[in-house]
N, C-alpha and C positions, 0 to 999 in steps of 0.2 A: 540720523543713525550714525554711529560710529565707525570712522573711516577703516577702510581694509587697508591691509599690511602692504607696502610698497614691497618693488623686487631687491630692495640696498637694507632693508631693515633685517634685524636678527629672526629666525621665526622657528619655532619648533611643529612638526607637522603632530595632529593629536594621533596618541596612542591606543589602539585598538578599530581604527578605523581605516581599508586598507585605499590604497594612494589611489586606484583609480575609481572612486567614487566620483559620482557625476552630483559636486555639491549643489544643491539647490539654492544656498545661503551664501551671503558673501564669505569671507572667512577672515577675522579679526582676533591684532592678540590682545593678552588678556591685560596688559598695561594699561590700554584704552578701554576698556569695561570697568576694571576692580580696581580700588587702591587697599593693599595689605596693608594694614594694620596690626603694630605690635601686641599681643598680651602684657600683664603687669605680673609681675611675682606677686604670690599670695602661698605662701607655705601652711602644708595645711593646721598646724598647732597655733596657725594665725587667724584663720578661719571662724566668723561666728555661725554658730546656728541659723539655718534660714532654708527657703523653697528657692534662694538661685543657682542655677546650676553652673558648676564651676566648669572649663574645657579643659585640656592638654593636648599635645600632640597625639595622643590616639583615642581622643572622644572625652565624653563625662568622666571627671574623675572627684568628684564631687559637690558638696551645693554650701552657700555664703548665705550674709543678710541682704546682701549690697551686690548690683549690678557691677558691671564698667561699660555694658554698652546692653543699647536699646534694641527689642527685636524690631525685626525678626533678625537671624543671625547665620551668618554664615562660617564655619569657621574650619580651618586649615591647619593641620600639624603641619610645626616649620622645622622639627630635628630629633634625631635620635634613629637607632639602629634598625629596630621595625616600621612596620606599614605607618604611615603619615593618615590621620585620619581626615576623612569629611565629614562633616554633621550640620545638622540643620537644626536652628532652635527656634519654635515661635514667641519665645516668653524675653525679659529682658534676662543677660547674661555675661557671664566673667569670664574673660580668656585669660591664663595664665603665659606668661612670656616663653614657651614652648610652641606654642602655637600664633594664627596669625586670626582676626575677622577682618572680613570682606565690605569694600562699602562700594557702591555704585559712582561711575564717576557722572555718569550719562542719564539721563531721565529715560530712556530707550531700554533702559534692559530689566530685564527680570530676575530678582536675586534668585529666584528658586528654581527657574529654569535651569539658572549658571551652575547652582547646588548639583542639579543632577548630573548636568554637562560634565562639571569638573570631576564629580565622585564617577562616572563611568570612564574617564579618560584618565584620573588615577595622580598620584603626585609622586611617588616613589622614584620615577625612572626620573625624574627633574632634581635630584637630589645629587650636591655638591659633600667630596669629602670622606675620608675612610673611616677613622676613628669619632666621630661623631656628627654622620653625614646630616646636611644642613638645606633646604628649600631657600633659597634668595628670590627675595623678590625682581632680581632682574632677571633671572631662570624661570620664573614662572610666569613673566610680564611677557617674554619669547612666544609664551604659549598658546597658540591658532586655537580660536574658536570658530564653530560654525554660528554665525549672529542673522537670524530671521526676525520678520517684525514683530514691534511687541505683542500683537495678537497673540501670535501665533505662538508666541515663546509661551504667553501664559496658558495656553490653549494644551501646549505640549506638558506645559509643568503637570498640569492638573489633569491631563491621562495617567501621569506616570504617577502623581501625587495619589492619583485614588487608588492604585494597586498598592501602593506603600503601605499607604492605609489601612488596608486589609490585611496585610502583611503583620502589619503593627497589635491590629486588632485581634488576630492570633496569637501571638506573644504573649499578649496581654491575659488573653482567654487563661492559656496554657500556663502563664504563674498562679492565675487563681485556681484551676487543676489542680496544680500541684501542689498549692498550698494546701486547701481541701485533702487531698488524700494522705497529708503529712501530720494534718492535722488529727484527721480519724485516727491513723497511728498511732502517735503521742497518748491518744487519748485509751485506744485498745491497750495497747500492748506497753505502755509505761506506767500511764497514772492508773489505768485499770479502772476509767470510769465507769464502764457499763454496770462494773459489779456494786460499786461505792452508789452509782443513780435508779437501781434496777426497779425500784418501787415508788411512787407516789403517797399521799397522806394517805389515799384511800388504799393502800395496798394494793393498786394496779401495775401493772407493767408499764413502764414510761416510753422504754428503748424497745424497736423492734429485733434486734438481738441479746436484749437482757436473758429471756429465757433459755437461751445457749450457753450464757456463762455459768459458770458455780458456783453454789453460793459460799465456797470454804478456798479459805489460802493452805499453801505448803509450803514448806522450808525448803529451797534450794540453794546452788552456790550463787545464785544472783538472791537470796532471801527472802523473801514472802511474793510468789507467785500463785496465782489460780491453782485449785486442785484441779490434777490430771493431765497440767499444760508439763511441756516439758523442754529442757533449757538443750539445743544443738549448738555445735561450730557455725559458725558460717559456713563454710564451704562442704559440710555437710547436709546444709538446706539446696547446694546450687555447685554445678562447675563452672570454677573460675577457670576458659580457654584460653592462653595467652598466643600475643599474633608470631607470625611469622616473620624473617626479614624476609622481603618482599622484592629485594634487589636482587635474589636468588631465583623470581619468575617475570623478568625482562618482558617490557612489550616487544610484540614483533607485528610481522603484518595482518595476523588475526586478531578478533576481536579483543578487546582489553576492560579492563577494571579499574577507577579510580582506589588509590592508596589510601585508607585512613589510618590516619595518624594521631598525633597527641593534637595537633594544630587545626585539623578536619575538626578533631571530634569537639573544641570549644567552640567552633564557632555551626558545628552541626551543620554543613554543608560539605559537598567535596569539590568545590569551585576550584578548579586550578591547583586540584591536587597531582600529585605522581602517578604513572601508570603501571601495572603488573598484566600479565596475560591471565588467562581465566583456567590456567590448568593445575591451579591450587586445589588441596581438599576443599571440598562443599563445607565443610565446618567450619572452613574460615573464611565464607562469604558471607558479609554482616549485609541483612536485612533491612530496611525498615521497623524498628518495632524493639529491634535486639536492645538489650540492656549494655553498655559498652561501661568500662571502667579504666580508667589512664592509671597505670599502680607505680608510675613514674613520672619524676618532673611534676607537673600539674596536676596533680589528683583532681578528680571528676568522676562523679556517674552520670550519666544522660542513658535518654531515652532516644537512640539514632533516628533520625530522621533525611536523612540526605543522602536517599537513596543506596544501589548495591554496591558492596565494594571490599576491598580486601583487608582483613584483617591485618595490620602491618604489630610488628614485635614493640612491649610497652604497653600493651590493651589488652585487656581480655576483656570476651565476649562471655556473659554470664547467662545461664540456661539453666532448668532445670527439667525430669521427666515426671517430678514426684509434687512441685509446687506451684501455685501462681507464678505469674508474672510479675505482679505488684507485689508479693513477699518478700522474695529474694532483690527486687528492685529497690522497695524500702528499708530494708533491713539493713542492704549496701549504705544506701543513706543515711543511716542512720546511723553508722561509725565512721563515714566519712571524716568528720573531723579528728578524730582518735589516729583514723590514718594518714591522716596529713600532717599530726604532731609527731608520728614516728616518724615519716619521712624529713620533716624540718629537721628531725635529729640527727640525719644521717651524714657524718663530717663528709662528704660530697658534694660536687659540682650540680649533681642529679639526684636528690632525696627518691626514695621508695620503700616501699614495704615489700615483705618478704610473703610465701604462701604461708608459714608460720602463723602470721601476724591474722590471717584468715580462719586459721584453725582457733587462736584465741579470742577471737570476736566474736560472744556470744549470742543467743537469739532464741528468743522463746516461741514457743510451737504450740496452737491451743488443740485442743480437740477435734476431729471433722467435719463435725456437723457447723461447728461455729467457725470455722476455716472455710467453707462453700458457702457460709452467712454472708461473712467479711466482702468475698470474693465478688457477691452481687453487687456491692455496692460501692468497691473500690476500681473494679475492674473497667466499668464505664469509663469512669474518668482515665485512665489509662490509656482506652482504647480512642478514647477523644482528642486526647494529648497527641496522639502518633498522627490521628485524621488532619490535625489540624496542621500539623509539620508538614504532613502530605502535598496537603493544599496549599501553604507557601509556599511547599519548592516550583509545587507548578507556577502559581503567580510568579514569583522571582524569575521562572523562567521566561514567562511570557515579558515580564516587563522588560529583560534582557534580551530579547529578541527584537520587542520593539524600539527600544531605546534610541539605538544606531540608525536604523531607518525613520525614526521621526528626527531624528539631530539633523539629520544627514538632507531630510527633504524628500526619499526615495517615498516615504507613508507619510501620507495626511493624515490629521485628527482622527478625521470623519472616519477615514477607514480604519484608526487604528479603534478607535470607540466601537464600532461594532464587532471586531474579533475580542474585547472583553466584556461584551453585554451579555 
């Protein structure tokens, strides 16, 4: 096993873990486990077509023909202004020279176990430098791990690897969700299949909502729509609520609410977000489930998942008393990029759209009976979408709870395997 760190050598004690833990492990730094490894430039108008994935300092940022190194992979953002990523790849893969991989110096250790170790202990606070702060490998060589036997290390990896898993397998779920219900969209309320499929050779009904459509178009100002459908504003399908500043309801010693922000809401967790107290309007306490829309900076719709929290100024929270959920959710979606090109417009530091730009974003409306049609069979998916968010955050949380205590030695497998069976 890899010797532990004398009392003369440099050592950085790990981050998130507090001093009087009773480690169970010796504790060794990370010079003696990993050697970092540089990325290679590869710009990407240099890049061929291919299935490998290319890294950066903050994870995938695209895919090559050609490797530079063999999985499985560990790899480390080494510079730039934000978070430093970790990632884990099992395929072979390409770092680009922003970033670092990881290679084992010792037959004793476990790269996947280190993956987790390092991604809960974090690289940000290891970073050298103002204007373009920098990870050095003799900064991160300082850096104290907890090093148990290899058993145990692969033992640990593969608790926490099958909650990831699951984690992952949501994700996953929830693109093909979304795509599915993006899809029906496109197909309703753009191409206007149902009407153009509605019949068979035999004159039968093919769709089970063909007989809701009509069989006749009308001239509107969007051109040949469905008879009877009729063309709205966005924001007359839905209220777009915008947030509050939030630094205006201070935590104090009573209970509190995490911030969401522009930053929350991409990454749809409020992990280590800001705090407000909770004697803000109810209206501007975002749910689970709420349709949220960033109409600044970073355009995005999502569908919140990360728990309650306060609606912070730059978001509206969109609602309606008269529509679906999935209407006004997709529809948002569905000029999304229209409003991302006004905002790239806007000779600003911070592009945005205006409520204007909401009133001009049009949306067709069918009749009610094929609106409670639609609503059968888009609304599941929806509601699955949000379950499934649900059920990550809990996993996340659970594997974050264990995490520290299987590193640390305080939980054993065995025990932690049973509180996720």
């Amino acid at each position: 096993m890899a010797d532990e760190v004398s009392e003369t050598e440099a050592a950085t004690y790990p981050r998130g873990f507090s001093r009087d833990i009773d480690w169970k492990w010796p504790m060794v730094p990370a010079r003696k486990l990993v050697a970092l490894n540089y990325g290679r430039a590869l710009k990407a108008d240099t890049r061929s077509p291919g299935k490998v994935p290319v890294f950066g300092t903050n994870g995938q940022c695209g895919w090559h023909d050609a490797p530079l190194a063999k999985a499985p992979g560990l790899i480390l953002g080494r510079k730039g202004q934000g978070p430093l990523g970790v990632e884990w790849c099992d395929k072979d893969f390409w770092v680009i020279d922003t970033a670092y991989y990881a290679s084992t110096l010792t037959p004793d250790i476990d790269l996947k176990y280190l993956y987790h170790l390092v991604k809960y202990v974090g690289l940000n606070h290891l970073k050298d430098g103002t204007s373009n702060p920098t990870l050095s490998r003799d900064t991160f060589g300082a850096q104290l791990f907890p090093l148990p036997p290899l058993a145990e290390q692969k033992a640990i990896a593969a608790v926490l690897g099958a909650l990831d898993d699951k984690i992952e397998l949501n994700r996953r779920m929830n693109a093909t969700l979304e795509a599915m219900a993006r899809s029906l969209f496109q197909s309703w309320f753009v191409d206007f299949d149902p009407v153009r499929r509605r019949k068979d050779e035999g004159g039968r009904i093919k769709n089970e909502i063909s007989p809701l459509f009509p069989d006749s178009f009308q001239e509107s100002e969007l051109g040949q729509i469905p008879n009877g459908w009729e063309v709205h504003s966005l924001n007359e399908i839905a209220h777009y609520l915008n947030g509050l500043a939030l630094q205006k309801y201070p935590p104090g010693d009573g209970p509190t609410l995490p911030v969401i922000k522009i930053a929350q809401l991409r990454k749809d967790d409020s992990c280590g977000a800001d705090r407000c107290n909770t004697k803000l309007p109810t209206e501007y306490i975002v749910q689970d489930g709420d349709v949220l829309f960033s109409w600044s900076g970073t355009l995005a719709v999502e569908l919140w998942g990360g728990g309650p929290g306060g609606l912070n100024q730059h978001l509206f929270k969109v609602t309606s008393p008269e529509f679906p959920k999935w209407f006004y959710y997709l529809w948002t979606l569905f000029h999304l990029d229209d409003f991302r090109l006004i905002a790239a417009a806007k000779a600003t530091t911070m592009g945005h759209i205006q409520r204007s730009h909401l009133t001009a974003a049009k949306v067709l409306v069918p009749q009610r009976p094929l609106l409670y049609a639609i609503t059968g069979i888009v609304s599941p998916l929806i509601e699955q979408i949000v379950a499934n968010k649900q059920q990550s955050r809990t996993l996340t949380t659970l594997r974050d709870t264990l995490l520290p205590k299987l590193l640390s030695g305080e939980l054993r497998v065995a025990a932690a395997k049973h509180q996720i069976s």
